[in-house]
N, C-alpha and C positions, 0 to 999 in steps of 0.2 A: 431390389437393390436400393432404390430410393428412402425407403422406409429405413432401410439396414446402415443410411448414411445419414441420417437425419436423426437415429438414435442416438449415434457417437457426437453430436453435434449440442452443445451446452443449451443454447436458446437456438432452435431451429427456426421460431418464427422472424425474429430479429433479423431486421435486412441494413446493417447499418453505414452507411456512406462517411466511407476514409478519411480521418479528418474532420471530421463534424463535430462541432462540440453546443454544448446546453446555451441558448439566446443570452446574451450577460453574464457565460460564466467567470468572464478574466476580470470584469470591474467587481465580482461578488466576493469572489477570491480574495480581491484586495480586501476589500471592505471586513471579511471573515478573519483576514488574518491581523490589520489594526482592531479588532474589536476583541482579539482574543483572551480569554481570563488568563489572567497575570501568572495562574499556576503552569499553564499550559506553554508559553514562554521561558520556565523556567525548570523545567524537566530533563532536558538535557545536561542539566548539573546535579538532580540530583543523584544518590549512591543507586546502583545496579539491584536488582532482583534476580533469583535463578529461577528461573519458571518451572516448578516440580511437574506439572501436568497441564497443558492447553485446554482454557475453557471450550466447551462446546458453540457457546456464542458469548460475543463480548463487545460494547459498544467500546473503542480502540481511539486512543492518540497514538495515528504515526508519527515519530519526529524523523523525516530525511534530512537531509545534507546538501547546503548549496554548493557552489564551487571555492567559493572563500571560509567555508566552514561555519558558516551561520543554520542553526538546525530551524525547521520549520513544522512545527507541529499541526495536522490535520486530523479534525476526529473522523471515523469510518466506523462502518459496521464489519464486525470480523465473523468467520464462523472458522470452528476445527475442525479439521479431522487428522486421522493417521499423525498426531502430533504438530502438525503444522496448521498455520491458520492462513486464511482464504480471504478476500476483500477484493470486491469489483468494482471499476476506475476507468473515467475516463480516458482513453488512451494516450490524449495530447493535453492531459494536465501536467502540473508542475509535479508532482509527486511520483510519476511516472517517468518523467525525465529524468530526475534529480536520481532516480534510484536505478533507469540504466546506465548514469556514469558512474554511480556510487551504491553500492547495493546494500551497506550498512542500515540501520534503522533502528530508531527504540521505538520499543509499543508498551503503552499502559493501558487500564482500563480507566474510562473516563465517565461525565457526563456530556449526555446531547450535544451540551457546546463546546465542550475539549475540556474540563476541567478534571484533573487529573484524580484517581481515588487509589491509587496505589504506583507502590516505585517503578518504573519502567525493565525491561529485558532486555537484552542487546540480542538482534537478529539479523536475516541474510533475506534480502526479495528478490524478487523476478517475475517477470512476467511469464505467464504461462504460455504456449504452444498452443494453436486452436484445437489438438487432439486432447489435449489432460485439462482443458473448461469443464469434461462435465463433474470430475468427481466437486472441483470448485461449486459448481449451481447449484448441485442437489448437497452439499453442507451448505451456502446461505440460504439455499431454498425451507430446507429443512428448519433450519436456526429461527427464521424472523418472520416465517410465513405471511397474512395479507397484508400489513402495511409494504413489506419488501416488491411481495409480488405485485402492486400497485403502482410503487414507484419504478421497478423497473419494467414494467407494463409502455409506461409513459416514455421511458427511455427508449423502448423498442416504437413506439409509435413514434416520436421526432426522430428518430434514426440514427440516434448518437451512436459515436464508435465508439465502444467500449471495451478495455481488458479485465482481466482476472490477476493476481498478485498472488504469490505463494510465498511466506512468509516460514521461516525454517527459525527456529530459535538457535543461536550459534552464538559465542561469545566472539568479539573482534579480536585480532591481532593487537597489543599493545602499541601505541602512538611512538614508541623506541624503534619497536623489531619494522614498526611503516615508514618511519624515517629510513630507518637503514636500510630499508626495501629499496626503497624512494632513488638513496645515496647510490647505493647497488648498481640501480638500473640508468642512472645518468650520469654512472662514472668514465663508459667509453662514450660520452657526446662532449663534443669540442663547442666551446661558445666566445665569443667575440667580448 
């Protein structure tokens, strides 16, 4: 029974304590995201791409969405599969937030430091359910072998909590038909 439950379980050795996040990562954050190349900043303007087929693995600028509509581009390692691409995150980062009030996202492919090499896609995230992590570990398992499995080696030894991200490529709703969603749903609220 153990074994039987430890299979379905993404990283079964991973013990990781709720809320825990990597020593410096909210001052690093800052420091990553003023030091960003200027292309990576500037992505969410440019023109849309339709992704014919999801690479297998792909070093990725996510651009999320704050609450004032400022996009914040982070680079990540993606892998695919069944069409959708995979990327695992610390649970209580910004990107992770930003994408359970808002699940919209563009993804490019980039370099190391977020510099962009192609036009972005409009997509849909979320975060996984601890039952559907493992098809997620075994595509970046698969995708990025020992440097991945080193680094997140290390993650499972400090204990960091970590998610998974399922990324669906999905065109948005145009910014009209969101307004008048928007209009829609705060047309019976009374305000002072």
């Amino acid at each position: 029974m153990i074994a039987d439950t430890e299979s379905r379980v993404a990283r079964p050795r991973a013990r990781p304590v709720p809320g825990r996040r990597l020593p410096a990562a909210l001052p690093m954050a800052r420091l990553a995201a003023r030091t960003a190349p200027a292309g990576a900043r500037a992505i969410a303007q440019a023109p849309r791409a339709v992704p014919s087929a999801i690479p297998g693995r792909m070093r990725s600028l996510l651009v999320t969405y704050r609450r004032d509509g400022t996009p914040v581009p982070t680079p990540a390692w993606a892998a695919g599969a069944s069409g959708r691409l995979f990327v695992r995150s610390e649970r209580s980062s910004g990107k992770v937030k930003r994408l359970r009030r808002d699940p919209r996202i563009l993804v490019a492919a980039c370099t190391t430091r977020g510099k962009p090499r192609g036009a972005p896609f409009e997509a849909t995230a979320r975060v996984l359910p601890v039952e559907s992590e493992v098809v997620a570990e075994r595509a970046l398992a698969a995708s990025f072998g020992l440097v991945r499995a080193l680094f997140e080696w290390s993650m499972d030894v400090l204990r960091i909590d970590m998610c998974y991200l399922e990324i669906t490529p999905q065109t948005w709703q145009s910014s009209a038909s969101q307004a008048a969603a928007a209009a829609g749903a705060g047309a019976g609220v009374r305000t002072r």
